[in-house]
Structures are given as C-alpha cells and as structure tokens.
C-alpha positions in Angstrom: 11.1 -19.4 0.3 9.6 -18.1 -2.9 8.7 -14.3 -2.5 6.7 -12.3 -5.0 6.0 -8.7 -5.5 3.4 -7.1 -2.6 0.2 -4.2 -0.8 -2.7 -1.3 1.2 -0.9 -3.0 3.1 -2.8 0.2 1.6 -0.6 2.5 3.2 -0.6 6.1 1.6 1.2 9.3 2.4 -2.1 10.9 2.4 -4.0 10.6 5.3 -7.4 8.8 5.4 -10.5 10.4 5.7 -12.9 10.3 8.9 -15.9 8.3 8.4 -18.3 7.0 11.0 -19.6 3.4 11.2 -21.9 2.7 8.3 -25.0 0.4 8.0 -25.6 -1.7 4.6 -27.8 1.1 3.6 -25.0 4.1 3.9 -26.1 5.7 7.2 -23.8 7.3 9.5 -23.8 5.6 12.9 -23.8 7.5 16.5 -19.9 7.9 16.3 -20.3 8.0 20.3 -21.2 4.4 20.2 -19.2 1.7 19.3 -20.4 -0.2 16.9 -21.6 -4.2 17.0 -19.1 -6.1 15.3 -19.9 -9.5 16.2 -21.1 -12.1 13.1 -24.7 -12.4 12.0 -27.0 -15.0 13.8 -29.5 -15.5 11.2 -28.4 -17.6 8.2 -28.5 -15.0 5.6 -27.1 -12.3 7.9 -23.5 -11.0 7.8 -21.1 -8.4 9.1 -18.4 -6.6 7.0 -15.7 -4.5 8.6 -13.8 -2.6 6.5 -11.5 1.2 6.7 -11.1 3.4 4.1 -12.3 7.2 2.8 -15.3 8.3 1.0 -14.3 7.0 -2.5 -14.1 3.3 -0.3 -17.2 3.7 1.3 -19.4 4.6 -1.6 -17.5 1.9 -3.9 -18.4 -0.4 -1.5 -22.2 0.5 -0.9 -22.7 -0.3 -4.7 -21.0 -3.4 -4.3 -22.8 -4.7 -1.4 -26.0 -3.7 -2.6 -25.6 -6.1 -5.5 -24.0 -9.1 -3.8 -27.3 -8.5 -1.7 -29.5 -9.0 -4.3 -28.2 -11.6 -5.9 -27.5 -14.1 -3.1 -30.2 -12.6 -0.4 -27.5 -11.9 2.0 -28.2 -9.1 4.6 -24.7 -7.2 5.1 -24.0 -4.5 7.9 -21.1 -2.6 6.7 -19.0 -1.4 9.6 -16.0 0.9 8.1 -13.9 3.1 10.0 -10.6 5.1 9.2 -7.2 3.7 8.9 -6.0 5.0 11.8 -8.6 3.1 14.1 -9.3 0.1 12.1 -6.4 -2.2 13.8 -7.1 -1.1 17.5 -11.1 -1.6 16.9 -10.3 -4.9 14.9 -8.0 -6.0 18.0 -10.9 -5.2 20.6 -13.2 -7.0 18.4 -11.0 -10.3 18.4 -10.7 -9.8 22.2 -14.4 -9.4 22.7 -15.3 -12.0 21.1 -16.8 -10.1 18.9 -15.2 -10.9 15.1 -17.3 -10.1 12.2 -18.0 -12.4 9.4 -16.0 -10.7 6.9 -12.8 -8.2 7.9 -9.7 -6.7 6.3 -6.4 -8.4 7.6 -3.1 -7.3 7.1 0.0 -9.6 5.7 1.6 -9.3 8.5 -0.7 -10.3 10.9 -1.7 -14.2 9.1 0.8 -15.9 11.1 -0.7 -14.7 14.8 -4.1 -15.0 13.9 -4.0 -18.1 11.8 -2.1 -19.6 15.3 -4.5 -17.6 17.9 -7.8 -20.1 15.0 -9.0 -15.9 14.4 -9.3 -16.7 10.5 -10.9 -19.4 8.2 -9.0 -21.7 5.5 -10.7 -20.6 2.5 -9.1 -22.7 0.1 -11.7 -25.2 0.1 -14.1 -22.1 -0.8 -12.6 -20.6 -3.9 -12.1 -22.5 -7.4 -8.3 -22.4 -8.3 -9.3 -20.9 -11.8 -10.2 -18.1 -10.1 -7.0 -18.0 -8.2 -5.0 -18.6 -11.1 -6.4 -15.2 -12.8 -5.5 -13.1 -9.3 -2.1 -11.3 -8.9 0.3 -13.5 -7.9 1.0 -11.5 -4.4 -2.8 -10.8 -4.1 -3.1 -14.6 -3.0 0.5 -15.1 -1.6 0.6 -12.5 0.8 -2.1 -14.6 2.4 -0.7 -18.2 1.8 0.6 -19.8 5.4 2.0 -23.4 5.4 1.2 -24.0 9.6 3.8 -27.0 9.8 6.8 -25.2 8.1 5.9 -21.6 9.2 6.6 -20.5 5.7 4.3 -18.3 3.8 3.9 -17.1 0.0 4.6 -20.4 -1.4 2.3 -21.9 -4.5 0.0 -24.9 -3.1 -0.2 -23.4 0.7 -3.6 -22.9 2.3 -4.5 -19.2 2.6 -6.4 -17.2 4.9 -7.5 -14.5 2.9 -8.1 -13.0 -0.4 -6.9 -9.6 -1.7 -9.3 -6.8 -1.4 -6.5 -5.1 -3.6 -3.2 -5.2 -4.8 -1.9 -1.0 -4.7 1.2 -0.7 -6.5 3.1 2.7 -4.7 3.7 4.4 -8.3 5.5 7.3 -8.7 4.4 10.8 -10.3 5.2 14.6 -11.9 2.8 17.5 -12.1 2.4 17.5 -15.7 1.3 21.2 -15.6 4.6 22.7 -13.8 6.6 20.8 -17.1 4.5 22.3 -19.4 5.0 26.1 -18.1 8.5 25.7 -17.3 9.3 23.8 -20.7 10.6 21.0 -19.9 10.5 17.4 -21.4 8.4 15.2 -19.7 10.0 12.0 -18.1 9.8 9.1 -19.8 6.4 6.6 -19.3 8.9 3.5 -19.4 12.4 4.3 -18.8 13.7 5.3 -15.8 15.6 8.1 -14.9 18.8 8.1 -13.2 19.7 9.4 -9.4 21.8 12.0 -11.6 19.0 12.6 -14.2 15.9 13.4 -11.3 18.0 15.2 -9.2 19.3 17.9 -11.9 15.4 17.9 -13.1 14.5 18.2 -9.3 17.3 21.3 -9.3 15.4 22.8 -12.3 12.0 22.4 -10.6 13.2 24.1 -6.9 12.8 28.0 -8.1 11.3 31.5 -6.2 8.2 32.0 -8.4 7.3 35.1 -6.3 10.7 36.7 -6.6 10.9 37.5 -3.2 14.3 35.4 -2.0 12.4 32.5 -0.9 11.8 29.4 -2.7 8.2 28.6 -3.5 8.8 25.8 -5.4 10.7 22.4 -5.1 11.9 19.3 -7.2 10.4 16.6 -4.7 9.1 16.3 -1.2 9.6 12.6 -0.4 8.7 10.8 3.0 11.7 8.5 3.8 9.4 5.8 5.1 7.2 5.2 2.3 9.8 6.3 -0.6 13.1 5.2 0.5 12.7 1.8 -0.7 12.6 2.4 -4.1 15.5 4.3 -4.2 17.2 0.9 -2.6 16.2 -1.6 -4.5 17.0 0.5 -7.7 20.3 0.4 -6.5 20.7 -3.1 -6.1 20.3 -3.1 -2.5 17.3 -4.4 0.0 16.9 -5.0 3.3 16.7 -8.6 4.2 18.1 -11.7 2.1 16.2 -13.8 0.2 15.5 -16.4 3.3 14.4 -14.0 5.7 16.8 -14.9 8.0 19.7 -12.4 7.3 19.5 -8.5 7.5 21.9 -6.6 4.7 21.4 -3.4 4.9 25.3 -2.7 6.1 26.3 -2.6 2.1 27.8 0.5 0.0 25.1 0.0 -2.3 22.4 0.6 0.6 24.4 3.4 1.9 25.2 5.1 -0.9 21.3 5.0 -1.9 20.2 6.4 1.6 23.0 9.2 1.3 21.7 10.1 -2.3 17.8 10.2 -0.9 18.8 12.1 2.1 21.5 15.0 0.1 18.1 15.5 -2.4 17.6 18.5 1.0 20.6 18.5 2.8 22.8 19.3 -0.1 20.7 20.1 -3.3 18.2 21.6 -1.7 15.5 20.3 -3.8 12.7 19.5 -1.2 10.9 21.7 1.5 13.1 21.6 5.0 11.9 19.6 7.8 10.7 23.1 9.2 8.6 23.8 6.0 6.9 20.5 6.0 5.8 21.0 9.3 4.3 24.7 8.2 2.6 22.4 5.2 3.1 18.5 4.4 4.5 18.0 1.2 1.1 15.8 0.2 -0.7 19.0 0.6 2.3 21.4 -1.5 2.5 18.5 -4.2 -1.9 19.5 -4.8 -1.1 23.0 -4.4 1.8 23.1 -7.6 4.2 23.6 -5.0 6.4 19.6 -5.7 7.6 18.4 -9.2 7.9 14.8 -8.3 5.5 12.6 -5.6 4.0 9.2 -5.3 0.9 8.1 -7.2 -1.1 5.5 -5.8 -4.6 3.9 -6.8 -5.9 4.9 -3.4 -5.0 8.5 -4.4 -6.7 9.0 -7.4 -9.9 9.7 -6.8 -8.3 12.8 -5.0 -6.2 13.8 -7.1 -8.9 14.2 -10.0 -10.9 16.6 -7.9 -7.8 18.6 -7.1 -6.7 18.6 -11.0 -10.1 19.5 -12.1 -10.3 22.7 -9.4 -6.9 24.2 -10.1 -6.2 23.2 -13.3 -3.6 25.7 -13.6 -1.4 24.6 -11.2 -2.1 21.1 -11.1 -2.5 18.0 -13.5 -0.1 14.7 -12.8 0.8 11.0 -14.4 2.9 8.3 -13.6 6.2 7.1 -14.2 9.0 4.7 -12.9 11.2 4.9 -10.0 14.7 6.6 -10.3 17.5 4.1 -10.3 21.1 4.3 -9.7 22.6 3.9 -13.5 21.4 3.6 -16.6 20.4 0.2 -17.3 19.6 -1.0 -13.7 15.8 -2.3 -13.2 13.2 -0.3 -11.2 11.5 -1.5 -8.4 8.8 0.2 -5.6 6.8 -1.8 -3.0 3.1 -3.3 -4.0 0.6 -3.7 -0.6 -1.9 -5.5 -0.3 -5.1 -5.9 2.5 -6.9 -9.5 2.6 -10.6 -10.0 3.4 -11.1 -12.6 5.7 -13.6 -14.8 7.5 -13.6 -15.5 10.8 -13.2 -19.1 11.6 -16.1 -18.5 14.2 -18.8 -16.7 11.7 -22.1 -19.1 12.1 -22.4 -18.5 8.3 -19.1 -18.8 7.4 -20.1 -20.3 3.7 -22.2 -17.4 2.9 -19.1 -15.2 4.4 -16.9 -16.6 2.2 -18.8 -16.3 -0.6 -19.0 -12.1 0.1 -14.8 -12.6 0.8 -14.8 -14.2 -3.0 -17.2 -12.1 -4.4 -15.1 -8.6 -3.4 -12.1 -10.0 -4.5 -13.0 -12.4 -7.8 -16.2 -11.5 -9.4 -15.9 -9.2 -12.4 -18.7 -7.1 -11.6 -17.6 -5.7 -8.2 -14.1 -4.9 -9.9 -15.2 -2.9 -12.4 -17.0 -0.8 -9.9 -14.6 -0.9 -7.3 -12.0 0.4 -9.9 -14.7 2.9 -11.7 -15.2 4.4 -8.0 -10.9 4.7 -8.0 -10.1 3.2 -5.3 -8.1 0.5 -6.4 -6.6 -1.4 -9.8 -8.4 -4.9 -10.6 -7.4 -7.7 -9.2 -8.5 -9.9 -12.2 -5.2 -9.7 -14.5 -7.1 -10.8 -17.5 -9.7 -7.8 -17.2 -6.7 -5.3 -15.6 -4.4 -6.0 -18.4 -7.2 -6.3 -21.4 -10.5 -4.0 -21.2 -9.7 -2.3 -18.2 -6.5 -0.8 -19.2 -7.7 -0.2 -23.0 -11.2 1.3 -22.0 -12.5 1.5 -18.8 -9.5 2.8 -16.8 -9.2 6.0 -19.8 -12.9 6.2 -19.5 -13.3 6.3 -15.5 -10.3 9.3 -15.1 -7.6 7.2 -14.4 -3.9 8.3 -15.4 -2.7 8.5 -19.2 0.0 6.1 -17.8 -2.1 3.8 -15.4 -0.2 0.8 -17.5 2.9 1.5 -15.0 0.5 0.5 -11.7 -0.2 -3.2 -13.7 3.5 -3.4 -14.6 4.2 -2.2 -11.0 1.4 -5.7 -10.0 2.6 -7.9 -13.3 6.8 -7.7 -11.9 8.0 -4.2 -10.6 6.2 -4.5 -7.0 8.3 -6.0 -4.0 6.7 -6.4 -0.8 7.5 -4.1 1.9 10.6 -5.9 4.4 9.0 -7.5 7.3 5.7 -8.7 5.1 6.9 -12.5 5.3 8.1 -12.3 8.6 6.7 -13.3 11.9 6.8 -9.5 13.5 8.1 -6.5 11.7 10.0 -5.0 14.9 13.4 -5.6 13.3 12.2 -3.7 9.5 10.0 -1.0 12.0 13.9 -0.5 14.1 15.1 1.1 10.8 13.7 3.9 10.9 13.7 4.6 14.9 16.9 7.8 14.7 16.6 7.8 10.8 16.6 11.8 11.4 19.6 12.0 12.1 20.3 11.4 8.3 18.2 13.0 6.5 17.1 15.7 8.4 20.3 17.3 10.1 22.3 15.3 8.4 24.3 14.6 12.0 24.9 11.3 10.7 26.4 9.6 7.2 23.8 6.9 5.9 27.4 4.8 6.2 27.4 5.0 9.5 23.9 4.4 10.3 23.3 1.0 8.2 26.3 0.0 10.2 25.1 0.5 13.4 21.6 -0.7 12.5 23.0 -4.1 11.1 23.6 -5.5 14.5 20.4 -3.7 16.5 17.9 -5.1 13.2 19.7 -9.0 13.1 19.1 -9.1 16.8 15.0 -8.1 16.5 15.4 -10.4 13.5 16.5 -13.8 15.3 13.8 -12.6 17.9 10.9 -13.0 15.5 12.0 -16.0 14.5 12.1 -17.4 17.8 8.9 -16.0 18.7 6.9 -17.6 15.4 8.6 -20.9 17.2 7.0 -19.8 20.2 3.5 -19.0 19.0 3.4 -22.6 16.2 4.3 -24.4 19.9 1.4 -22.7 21.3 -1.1 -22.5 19.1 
C-alpha cells in the first residue's frame, strides 16, 4: 500500500479553547442546550459542524458568509471544542441527526464509510482540483471498499482536507539572542548530540537562587516522540501495516535519548514541575528553549510575542536527528470535511465541502486568520509563502511547514489502519521510561512488541468483520 506523509488530525499540545455552538451569523448558542445538528430540509439550507478556538471560528464566519452569497446557501455553523467534538459527532450519527457538512477524522473513514455515515464525493470534485491539493490532504480520505486499502491514487474518497497541519518544530528567538547564541539552522538539522548540548546551555538559574528557572526543552512524549524515531531510522509499523517494529536498537536507542533529555541531562522541567505549570504555558512565559510550532498555534503565539516581547519571540526549524546526514521527519494531520450520505441537499453540501477545502478565496482567509497553511500547493508554495504568509504574521521560516506538507510529514502510526488500539497501547506504562526512568526504553519496546502485534492482527480481523457486515 502506497502511504504518504499526514494531519489536525489537528492535534496540538495546546489545549483548545471553549466555544459555544455558533449560528451562521456568530452568535453564541444557550450552551445548556444541545444544539440541532440534523441536515437542512429546505433546498438551500445546510448544516456545518465543525471544533476549533476563536481564530477557527472567526476564520470560518468570513468564509461562510461569502460561500453564502455567492451560491444562496443558508449555513448554520455548529462548532464546539476539540475535546467534545467526537462524543457530540458520535450522538449525532446515533440520533440520526448528521449534519450536512462535518469534520471526520482519518481514522474513522473505514467505520463510517461501512456503517453508509459519509458520501462518495469523487463524482463532486474535478480531479484538477485534486491534483493541486497535498498529496495526503486527499489520501488520508481515499478508501478502496473491496480491498480495504486506503491512500492509494484512483480510490474513491470520502472527504476533503479541511487542512493539512505539519507538527513543526521551534526555538524562542529571544532567549538566543540574550544568551548569545547562534541560532539553529532554518534547513539543516541538528543532531541528538548538537540539541541536547544547546538544550544544556539553555537549562540555567536566572534568579540565582539554586533553582533552575530555565530549561532546554519541555517535550510531550506523545506528540514529539515520533520525530525523534523516525530521525533515527526507526518507525513503528512496516510499510504493509501488518507488522509492528518497534523492538529495534534504532527505536530504543531513540526513546532512551528522548527520555535521558530529564532523567539524565536535566534539560526539561520534572514531571513535578509540569504539573505546577505545563511546559506549553513555560515555553510563552521564556521559560523552554525548544517546543513545537504548529499552524494551529500561531495565531497564539503572535499575541503572546507581541505582549512580552522581552521574553518571547519564536521560528521554526527541523526535527533533531540521530547523525549528521540522516533525513528529518515529524508527523503531518489532517481533518476531512465530509457529507453525510443522508443530507437531502447533499449537492449543495458538497459544494460547501469543495469550497472550504479548494477555492482560493476561502484559503487565503482561512490562512490570513492563522489557522492553517493552504491546502492549494500552487498558491502555498508561490504567493502565499513569498507575500501573504510574511504579510499576515506568519513565521520568518513558515517555508519548513510546506516542506514539512511537500515530503517531511509522515502520518501518525495507526492513521491507515482499521483501529488505532495497537499504536494508542504504546504509550499505556510509557512513564515508567521517561518519567522515573524504572524502566530502559530496551526493555519496554521489547515487551510492547508482542502486546502491540497482538491489538494489530485484531484490527485487522475486525476491518474483516465490519467489510462482512457492512
């Protein structure tokens, strides 16, 4: 199976912020009530369910608004935060209640396509279009129902990208400057040796008072881990998505590197210090050297630079690898739109899906509003990186999220399989590690191997089971 780079799954260390159900015109709903979320009835009416933060939800209103008045189309916008969207979508699907037009995971294709949740819009979109979308944008939602296969070139899909959101990397610019030190490089990598002797230099008591104040990095294992692997020639799952590998030195000796940045060098907040204050919130404070970047970020990021410029200013810049000379890598998500294969306008739906996604308009204000990159490569890698993106605030480096899109984004393991149970099993105990360090990584990929192959040949079976059913 042919597997390209990946997406929100638009997942971000930062948490998202609460909204309320919003109306087409930007109202805040009774949060007491649940909102409709069943499709229009009348021929130009639509619904749109979406999560995201205030820099989605005003993007959006723009963007709606003028998809209004050009096609007539009455949309109710129905967003609500990450953390609910799945459990409100699920009740939705149960209720018989599916809006028109919905974000969809990767992951979740395979179960709805077989439980008839989601339309086949290939008939619906002109493959010049498609051809000009990143690869993965369109793959992630490719499903072949016969073979069971997904992500391959000439398969119906069952969604567009709202985004593709390369997880980039990032320094504080301002703590280099004041402690004079050379900036990383915008194209080169450093290497596991390099970061952590700059993350050494970074991890100083500013206050003088015996306790550090200041660290190198402050990394989340679940979200940054990966990088760190593949840049060491290592991965999770082979290449068929049948086989899980992550019993190799190359794996281990990654995790044991990512964990010893606190155990042994000290470079990183303890466990006991991130509780007092996440690292998310003591990278914006000028507390962390190095953290990720990520489109969904930026918007927040900016405010925070332009309140405390003393302390904070940031850009991007690759992944750390193992050795000089080895090729970078970090995970791309993605979240589809999708139409429900019920909508009573599913046409006019799947012209709002195309119109998000495609039309050049609604990506230049989705990506002047910061809350994602383009998904247009023509415009993302001409005008957009050239002008608009300097011009709207985005990073001095924003060039590393396209190449991140264009080739250095993998999709996060489990994306092209069935359930992610065996990928999610990696990190149930993963303390043990990198916390207390109770545990060598050595040990733990090797007692992993057998529990993750087992969950493995599960889904497998069970995408049997559901193709059977459906």
């Amino acid at each position: 199976m042919r597997k390209k780079g990946m997406a929100a799954a638009a997942v971000t260390v930062a948490g998202a912020l609460l909204l309320a159900a919003c109306s087409s015109d930007g109202s805040s709903g009774d949060a007491s009530e649940e909102p409709d979320t069943s499709g229009g009835d009348a021929p130009n009416e639509l619904t749109f369910m979406f999560r995201g933060g205030e820099y989605d939800k005003l993007a959006y209103e723009t963007a709606i608004a003028a998809f209004e008045e050009e096609t007539g189309a009455d949309v109710t916008m129905i967003i609500t935060d990450a953390d609910q969207y799945a459990t409100k979508l699920q009740a939705a699907i149960a209720g018989n209640q599916v809006p028109d037009v919905f974000y969809v995971e990767p992951g979740r294709i395979q179960g709805y396509v077989y439980a008839n949740v989601l339309a086949d819009l290939t008939e619906y979109v002109d493959q010049s279009v498609i051809d000009n979308i990143w690869d993965f944008g369109v793959d992630a939602y490719r499903f072949d129902v016969e073979s069971g296969e997904r992500g391959q070139d000439g398969d119906p899909f069952y969604a567009l990208p709202k985004d593709v959101g390369p997880f980039g990397f990032g320094y504080n610019t301002v703590m280099f400057e004041e402690m004079g030190l050379e900036a990383p490089s915008p194209d080169e990598p450093l290497t596991f040796d390099e970061f952590t002797e700059l993350a050494k230099q970074l991890t100083v008591d500013k206050d003088g008072d015996g306790e550090l104040d200041q660290w190198g990095t402050g990394l989340n294992v679940v979200w940054n881990s990966q990088a760190f692997v593949w840049g060491a020639g290592a991965d999770w799952i082979s290449e068929d998505q049948k086989t899980v590998t992550v019993d190799t030195p190359e794996f281990a000796e990654a995790l044991q590197w990512f964990a010893d940045l606190g155990l042994v060098e000290g470079v990183t907040p303890s466990a006991e210090q991130a509780q007092t204050l996440d690292t998310y919130q003591r990278w914006m404070a000028g507390e962390i050297g190095f953290f990720p970047v990520a489109p969904w970020d930026i918007g927040t990021y900016n405010q925070v630079a332009a309140d405390n410029p003393d302390v904070f200013g940031y850009d991007v810049i690759p992944y750390p690898v193992a050795n000089e000379g080895d090729d970078w890598a970090t995970w791309i998500g993605s979240l589809g739109i999708a139409v429900s294969e019920n909508s009573k306008n599913k046409e006019l739906a799947a012209q709002l899906a195309t119109y998000l996604s495609t039309d050049l308009e609604a990506q230049k204000i989705l990506a002047e509003n910061k809350v994602q990159i383009p998904n247009l490569i023509d415009y993302a890698t001409g005008e957009w990186l050239e002008t608009d993106a300097p011009a709207a605030g985005w990073p001095a480096n924003t060039k590393a999220f396209v190449e991140i899109a264009q080739e250095k984004g993998r999709p996060l393991p489990g994306t092209w399989t069935y359930t992610p149970e065996w990928y999610d099993n990696f990190w149930v105990g993963i303390e043990s590690v990198v916390d207390t360090g109770d545990q060598s990584a050595a040990d733990y990929v090797a007692a992993k191997q057998t529990e993750m192959q087992m969950l493995l040949d599960q889904s497998w079976v069970s995408a049997d089971q559901a193709k059977a059913q459906g």
